[in-house]
BALOKOL-656053 format. One record per residue (C-alpha): residue number from 1; residue in three letters; x, y, z. Coordinates in steps of 0.1 Angstrom, whole numbers, plus 5000, padded with zeros to 4 digits. Each point is the difference from the previous one (the first is absolute). Layout:
# BALOKOL-656053
   pos   code      x      y      z
   NUM    ALA      X      Y      Z
...
//
This chain:
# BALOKOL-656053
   pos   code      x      y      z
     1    UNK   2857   7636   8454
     2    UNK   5005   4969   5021
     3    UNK   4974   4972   5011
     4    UNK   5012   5014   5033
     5    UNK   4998   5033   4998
     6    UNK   4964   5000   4984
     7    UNK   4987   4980   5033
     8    UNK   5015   5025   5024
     9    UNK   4980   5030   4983
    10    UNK   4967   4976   4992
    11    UNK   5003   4997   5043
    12    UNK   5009   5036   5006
    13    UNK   4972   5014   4977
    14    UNK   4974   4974   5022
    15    UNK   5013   5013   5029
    16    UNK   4998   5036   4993
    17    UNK   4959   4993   4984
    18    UNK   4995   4979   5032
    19    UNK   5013   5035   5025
    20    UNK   4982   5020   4980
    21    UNK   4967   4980   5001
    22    UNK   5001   4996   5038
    23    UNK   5005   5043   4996
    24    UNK   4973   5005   4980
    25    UNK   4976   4976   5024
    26    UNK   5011   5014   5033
    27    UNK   4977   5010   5025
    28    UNK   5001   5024   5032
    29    UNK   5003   4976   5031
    30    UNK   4992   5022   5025
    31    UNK   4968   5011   4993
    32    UNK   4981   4996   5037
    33    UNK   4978   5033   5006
    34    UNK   5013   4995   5037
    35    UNK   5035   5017   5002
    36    UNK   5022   4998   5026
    37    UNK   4994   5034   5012
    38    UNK   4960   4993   5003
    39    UNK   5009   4969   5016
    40    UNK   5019   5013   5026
    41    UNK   4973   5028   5003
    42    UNK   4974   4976   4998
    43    UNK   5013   4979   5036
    44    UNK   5010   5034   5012
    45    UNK   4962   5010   5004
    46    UNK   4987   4968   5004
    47    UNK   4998   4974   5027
    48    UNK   5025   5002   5022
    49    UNK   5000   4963   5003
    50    UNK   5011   5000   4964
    51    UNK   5033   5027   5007
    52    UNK   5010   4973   5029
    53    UNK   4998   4968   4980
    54    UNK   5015   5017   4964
    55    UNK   5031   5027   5016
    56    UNK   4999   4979   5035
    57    UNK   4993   5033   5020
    58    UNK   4973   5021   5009
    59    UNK   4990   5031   4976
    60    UNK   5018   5028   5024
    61    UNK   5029   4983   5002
    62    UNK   5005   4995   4961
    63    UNK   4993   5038   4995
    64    UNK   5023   5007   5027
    65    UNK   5031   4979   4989
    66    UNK   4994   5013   4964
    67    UNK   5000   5039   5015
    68    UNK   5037   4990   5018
    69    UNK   5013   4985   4973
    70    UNK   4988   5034   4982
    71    UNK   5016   5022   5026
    72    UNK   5035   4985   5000
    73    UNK   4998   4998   4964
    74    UNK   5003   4965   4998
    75    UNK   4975   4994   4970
    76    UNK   4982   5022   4979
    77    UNK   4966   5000   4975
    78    UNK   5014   4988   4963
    79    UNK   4983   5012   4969
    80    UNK   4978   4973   5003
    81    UNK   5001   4979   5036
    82    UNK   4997   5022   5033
    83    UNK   5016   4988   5031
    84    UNK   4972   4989   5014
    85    UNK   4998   4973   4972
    86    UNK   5035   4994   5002
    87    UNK   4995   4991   5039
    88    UNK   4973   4979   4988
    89    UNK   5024   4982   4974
    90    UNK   5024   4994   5029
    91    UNK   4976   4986   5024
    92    UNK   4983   4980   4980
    93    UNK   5030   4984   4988
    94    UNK   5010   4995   5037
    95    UNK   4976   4994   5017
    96    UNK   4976   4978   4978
    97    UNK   5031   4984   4985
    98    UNK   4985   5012   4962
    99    UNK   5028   4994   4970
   100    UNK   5005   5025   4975
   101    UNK   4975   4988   4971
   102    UNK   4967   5001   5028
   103    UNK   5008   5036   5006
   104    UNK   5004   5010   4963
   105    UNK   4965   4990   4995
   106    UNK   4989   5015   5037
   107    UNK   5017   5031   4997
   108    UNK   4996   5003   4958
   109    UNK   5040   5006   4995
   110    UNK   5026   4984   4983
   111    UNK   5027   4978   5019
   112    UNK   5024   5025   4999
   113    UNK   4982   5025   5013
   114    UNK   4988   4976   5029
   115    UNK   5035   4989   5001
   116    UNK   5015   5035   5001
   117    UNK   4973   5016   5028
   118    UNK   5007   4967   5022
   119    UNK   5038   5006   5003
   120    UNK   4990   5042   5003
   121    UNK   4982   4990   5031
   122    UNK   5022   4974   5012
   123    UNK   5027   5028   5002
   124    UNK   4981   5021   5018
   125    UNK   4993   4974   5027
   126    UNK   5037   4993   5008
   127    UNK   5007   5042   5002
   128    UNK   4965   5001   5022
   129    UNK   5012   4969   5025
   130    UNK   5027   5017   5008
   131    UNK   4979   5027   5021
   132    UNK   4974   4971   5005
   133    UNK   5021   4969   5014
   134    UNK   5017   5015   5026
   135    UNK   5005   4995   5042
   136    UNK   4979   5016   5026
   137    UNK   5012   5020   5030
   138    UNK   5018   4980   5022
   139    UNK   4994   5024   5027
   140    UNK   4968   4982   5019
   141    UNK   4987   4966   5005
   142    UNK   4977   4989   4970
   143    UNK   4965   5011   5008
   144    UNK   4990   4963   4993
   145    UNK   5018   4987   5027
   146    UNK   4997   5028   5025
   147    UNK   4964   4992   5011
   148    UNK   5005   4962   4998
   149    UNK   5004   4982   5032
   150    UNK   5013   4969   4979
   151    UNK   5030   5016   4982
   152    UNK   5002   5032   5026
   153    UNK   5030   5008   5017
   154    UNK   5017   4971   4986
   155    UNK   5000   5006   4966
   156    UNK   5004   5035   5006
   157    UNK   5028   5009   4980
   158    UNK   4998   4982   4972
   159    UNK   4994   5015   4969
   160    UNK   4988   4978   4971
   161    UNK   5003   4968   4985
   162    UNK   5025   4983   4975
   163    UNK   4994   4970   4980
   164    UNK   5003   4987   4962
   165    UNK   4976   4992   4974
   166    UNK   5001   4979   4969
   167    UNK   4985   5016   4966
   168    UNK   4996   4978   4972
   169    UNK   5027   5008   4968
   170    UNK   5010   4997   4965
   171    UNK   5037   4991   4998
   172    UNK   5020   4993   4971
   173    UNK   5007   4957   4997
   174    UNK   5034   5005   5005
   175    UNK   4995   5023   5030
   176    UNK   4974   4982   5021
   177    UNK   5020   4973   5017
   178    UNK   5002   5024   5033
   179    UNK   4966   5020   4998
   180    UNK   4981   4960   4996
   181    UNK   4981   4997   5035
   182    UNK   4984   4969   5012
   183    UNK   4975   4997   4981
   184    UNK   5019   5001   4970
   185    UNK   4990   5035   4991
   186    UNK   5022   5033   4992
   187    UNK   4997   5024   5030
   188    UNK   5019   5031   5014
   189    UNK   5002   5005   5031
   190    UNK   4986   5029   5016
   191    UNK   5012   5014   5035
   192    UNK   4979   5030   5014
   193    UNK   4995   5019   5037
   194    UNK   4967   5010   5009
   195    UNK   4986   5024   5030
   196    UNK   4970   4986   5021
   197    UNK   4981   5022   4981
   198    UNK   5005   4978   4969
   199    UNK   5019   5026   4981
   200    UNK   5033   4981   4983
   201    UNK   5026   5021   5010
   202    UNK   5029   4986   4982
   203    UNK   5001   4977   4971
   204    UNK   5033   4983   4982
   205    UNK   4987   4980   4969
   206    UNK   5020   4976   4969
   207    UNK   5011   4974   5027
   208    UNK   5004   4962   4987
   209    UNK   4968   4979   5012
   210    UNK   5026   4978   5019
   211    UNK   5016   5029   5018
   212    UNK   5000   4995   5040
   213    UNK   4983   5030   5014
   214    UNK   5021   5005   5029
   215    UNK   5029   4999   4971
   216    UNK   4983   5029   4983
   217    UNK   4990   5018   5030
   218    UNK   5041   4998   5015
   219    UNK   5010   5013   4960
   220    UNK   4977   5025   5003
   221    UNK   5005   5014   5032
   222    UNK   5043   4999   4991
   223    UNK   4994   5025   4964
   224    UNK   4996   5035   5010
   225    UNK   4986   5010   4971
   226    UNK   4969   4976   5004
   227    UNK   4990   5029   5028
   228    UNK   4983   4971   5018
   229    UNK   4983   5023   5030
   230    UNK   5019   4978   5025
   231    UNK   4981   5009   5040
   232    UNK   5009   5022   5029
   233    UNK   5022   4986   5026
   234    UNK   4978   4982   5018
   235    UNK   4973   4992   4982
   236    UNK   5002   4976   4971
   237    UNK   4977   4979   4973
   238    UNK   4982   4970   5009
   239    UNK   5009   4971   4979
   240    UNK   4990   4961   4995
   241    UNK   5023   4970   5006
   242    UNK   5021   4998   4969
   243    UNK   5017   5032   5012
   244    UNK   5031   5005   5022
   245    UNK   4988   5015   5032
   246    UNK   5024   5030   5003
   247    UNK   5000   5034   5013
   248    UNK   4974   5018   4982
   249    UNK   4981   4970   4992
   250    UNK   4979   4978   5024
   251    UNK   4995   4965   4985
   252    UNK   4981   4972   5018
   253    UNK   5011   4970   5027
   254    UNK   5012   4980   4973
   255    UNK   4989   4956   5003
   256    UNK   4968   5012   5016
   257    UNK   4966   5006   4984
   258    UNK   5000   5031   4989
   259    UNK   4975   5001   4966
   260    UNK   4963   5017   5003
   261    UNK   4988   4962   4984
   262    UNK   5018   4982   5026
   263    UNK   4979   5008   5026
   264    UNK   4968   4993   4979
   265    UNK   4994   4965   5012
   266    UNK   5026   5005   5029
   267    UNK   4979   5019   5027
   268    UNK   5017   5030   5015
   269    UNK   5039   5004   5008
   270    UNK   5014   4976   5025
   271    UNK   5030   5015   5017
   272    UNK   5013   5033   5001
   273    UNK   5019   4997   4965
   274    UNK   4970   4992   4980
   275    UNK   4978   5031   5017
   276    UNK   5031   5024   4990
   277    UNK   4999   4979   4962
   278    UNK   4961   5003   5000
   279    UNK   5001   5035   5007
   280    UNK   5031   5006   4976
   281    UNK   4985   4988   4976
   282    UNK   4965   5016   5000
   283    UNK   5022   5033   5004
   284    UNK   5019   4990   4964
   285    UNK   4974   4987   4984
   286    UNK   4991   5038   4989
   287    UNK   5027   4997   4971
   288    UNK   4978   4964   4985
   289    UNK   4971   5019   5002
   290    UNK   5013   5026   4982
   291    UNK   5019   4974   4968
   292    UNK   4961   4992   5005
   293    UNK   4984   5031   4988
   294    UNK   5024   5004   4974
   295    UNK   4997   4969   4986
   296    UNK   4962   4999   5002
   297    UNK   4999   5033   4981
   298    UNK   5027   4998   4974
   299    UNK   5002   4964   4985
   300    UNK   5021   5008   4975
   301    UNK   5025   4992   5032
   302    UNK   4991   4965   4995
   303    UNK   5000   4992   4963
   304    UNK   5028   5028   4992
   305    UNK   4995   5007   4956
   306    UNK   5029   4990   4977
   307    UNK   5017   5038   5009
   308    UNK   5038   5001   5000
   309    UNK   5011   4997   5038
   310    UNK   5006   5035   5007
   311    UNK   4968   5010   4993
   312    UNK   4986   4967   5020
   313    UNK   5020   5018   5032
   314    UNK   4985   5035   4996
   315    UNK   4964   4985   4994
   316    UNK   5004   4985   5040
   317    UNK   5011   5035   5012
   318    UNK   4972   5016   4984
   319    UNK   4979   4982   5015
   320    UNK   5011   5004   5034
   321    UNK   4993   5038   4991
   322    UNK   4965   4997   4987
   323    UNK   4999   4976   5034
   324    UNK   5013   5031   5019
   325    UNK   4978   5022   4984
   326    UNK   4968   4982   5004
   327    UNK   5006   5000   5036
   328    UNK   5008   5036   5008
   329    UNK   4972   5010   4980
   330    UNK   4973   4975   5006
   331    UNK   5001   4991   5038
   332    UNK   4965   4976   4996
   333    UNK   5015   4982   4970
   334    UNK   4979   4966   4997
   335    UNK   5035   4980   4992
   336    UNK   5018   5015   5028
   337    UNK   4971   4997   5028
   338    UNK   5001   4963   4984
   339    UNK   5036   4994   5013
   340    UNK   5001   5025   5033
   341    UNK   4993   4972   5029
   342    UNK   5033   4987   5009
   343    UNK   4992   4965   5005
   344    UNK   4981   4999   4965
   345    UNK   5023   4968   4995
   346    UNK   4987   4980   5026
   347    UNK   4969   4983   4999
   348    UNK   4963   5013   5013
   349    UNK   4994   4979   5031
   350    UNK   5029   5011   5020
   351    UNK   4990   5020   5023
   352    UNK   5028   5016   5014
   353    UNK   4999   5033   4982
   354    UNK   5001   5019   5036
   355    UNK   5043   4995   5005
   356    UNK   5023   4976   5001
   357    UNK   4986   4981   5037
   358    UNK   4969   4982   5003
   359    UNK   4976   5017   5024
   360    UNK   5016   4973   5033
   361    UNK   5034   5023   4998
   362    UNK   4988   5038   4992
   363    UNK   5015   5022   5025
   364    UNK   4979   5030   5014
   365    UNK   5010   5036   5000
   366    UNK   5024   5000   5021
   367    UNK   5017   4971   4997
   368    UNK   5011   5014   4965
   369    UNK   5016   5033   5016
   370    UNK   5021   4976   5021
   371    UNK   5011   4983   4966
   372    UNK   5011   5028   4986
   373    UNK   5012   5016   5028
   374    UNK   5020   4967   4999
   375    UNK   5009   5001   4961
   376    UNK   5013   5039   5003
   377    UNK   5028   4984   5022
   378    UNK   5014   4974   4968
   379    UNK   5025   5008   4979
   380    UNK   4999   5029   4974
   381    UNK   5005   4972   4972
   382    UNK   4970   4998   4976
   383    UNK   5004   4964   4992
   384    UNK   5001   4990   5039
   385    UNK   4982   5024   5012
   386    UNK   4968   4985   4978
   387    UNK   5006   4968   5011
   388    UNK   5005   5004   5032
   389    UNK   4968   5020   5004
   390    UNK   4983   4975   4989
   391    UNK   5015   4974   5020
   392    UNK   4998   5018   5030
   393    UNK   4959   5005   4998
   394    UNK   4998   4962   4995
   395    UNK   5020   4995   5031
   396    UNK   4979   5028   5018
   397    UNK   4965   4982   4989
   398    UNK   5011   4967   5015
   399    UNK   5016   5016   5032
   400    UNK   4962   5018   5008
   401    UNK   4976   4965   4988
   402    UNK   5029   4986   5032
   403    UNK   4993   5029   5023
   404    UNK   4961   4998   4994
   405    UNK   4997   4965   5001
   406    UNK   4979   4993   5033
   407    UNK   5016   4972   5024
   408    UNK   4990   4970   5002
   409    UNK   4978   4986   5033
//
């Protein structure tokens, strides 16, 4: 036998004594009396302070998404993990941003079992949002803006909101050149419509983080198969400034202040193109409120884990649907009644939170029915119609403040 030889079999034989000594010393990991099941039982009975800070929803509402995803057959009880603990897996992971290792100890699994429920439940999510994430009737005027004097009849036939959001991302190195944003992070970019309501009503996910959103709006609206929920003719979406104003679409006056912070230390509009801006964009503002909520209760949105980039795109629509969900369910939701005032972006000492005038140009009764016996004469147009509205109440405002103004002696 050769020097050589003998060496090889003097390390195999250690390394087979050394395998078999860490067998004969191994120990049961999980060993917690808490299981995963009493855990979930456990905060299910309990406070339900505890149910909103751990799952991110109130009690009823977890019960009630685990019975739908029951019904549809969507997920059901394992040997060993019931659904509700599975939910719990997901959520956790979600929206408390937990890795893989913190929930084998929480929920007394291995990782592939944690690993295995999370992907169970992901699934389901993306079959759920498609009955969840979906447009209202188009049919009548939004009941938020029907009884509000400062959006009502201008805004009369819009429908919702469109904008983009950036969620943080792990790319490949040699794929991250175009999804590199400003601050020299990975990022997809995220476009989603939203009813007044805050319900997200359409949702197209995987963009680059340097992708334009009026270039991902036009490419989305162009693919058929995107079923993008385009509007009625004559009513449209309400959109910011880095859109193209088109038919279907009302954007601001563009090269005029137009952003909720501009008017902070600004005072009120000016001229007639910054009241129809201020208003527009207290009217949008509905879809930043909503990116809001979703990123105050999911944070997993803004330190995304290591998952390959499918999966990163179906963890955002998921949790558009638990989003969804939460609101349907839970009208007094803490988070949402957080985020429901539409000028939650400006700051507390402005005091115009009664319309888009100061209290020198607010035009009685009827004064208004002349307006809009004035505005029903415009064009059918949605885009012009809007704007001239507006335009026309400004002009309006002025001509009474002439016509009351007492002569001089």
């Amino acid at each position: 036998m050769t020097p050589r030889r003998r060496r090889l079999i003097a390390i195999l034989a250690l390394l087979l004594l050394k395998k078999r000594g860490m067998y004969i010393s191994k120990e049961p990991c999980r060993t917690s009396i808490l299981s995963g099941h009493v855990f979930v039982q456990g905060i299910l009975e309990g406070n339900r302070t505890v149910c909103l800070e751990l799952f991110r929803m109130e009690k009823h509402v977890f019960l009630r998404l685990c019975a739908v995803l029951r019904e549809k057959s969507l997920l059901e009880d394992s040997r060993f993990v019931s659904v509700e603990e599975q939910v719990a897996i997901f959520l956790m992971t979600i929206g408390k941003n937990h890795r893989n290792r913190i929930l084998q100890d929480r929920f007394q699994h291995s990782g592939e079992t944690i690993h295995r429920h999370f992907h169970a439940v992901l699934v389901a999510m993306i079959h759920l949002s498609m009955d969840i994430i979906k447009p209202p009737s188009y049919d009548q005027t939004p009941k938020e803006i029907l009884p509000n004097s400062r959006f009502y009849p201008y805004f009369k036939d819009c429908v919702g909101a469109i904008d983009g959001t950036l969620v943080n991302a792990v790319i490949p190195v040699e794929n991250q050149v175009p999804y590199r944003g400003r601050n020299g992070e990975c990022q997809q970019n995220v476009l989603a419509a939203c009813s007044f309501d805050m319900l997200f009503t359409f949702v197209i996910v995987g963009w680059e983080g340097t992708a334009h959103d009026s270039c991902i709006l036009l490419d989305t609206i162009s693919k058929p198969h995107l079923n993008f929920p385009h509007a009625p003719p004559g009513k449209y979406y309400i959109v910011d400034a880095e859109f193209t104003n088109m038919r279907g679409f009302l954007a601001p006056y563009h090269n005029v202040r137009y952003w909720l912070s501009d008017f902070r230390g600004g005072g009120h509009p000016r001229d007639r193109k910054e009241h129809f801006n201020y208003v527009h964009s207290a009217l949008r503002n509905v879809i930043e409120r909503s990116f809001g909520v979703l990123r105050a209760r999911f944070p997993i949105l803004k330190r995304m884990p290591p998952y390959p980039f499918p999966v990163q795109r179906s963890i955002v629509v998921a949790a558009m649907t638990v989003h969804n969900f939460i609101r349907k369910e839970a009208i007094a939701d803490s988070l949402f009644k957080q985020y429901e005032n539409e000028d939650i972006f400006l700051k507390a000492n402005n005091d115009d939170d009664s319309g888009i005038f100061d209290t020198d140009t607010i035009v009685d009764t009827a004064e208004q029915m002349e307006m809009l016996e004035l505005s029903e004469t415009l064009s059918k147009n949605c885009v012009d119609n809007v704007h001239l509205q507006i335009i026309e109440r400004h002009i309006l405002h002025e001509m009474v403040k002439i016509m009351k103004k007492k002569p001089e002696t």
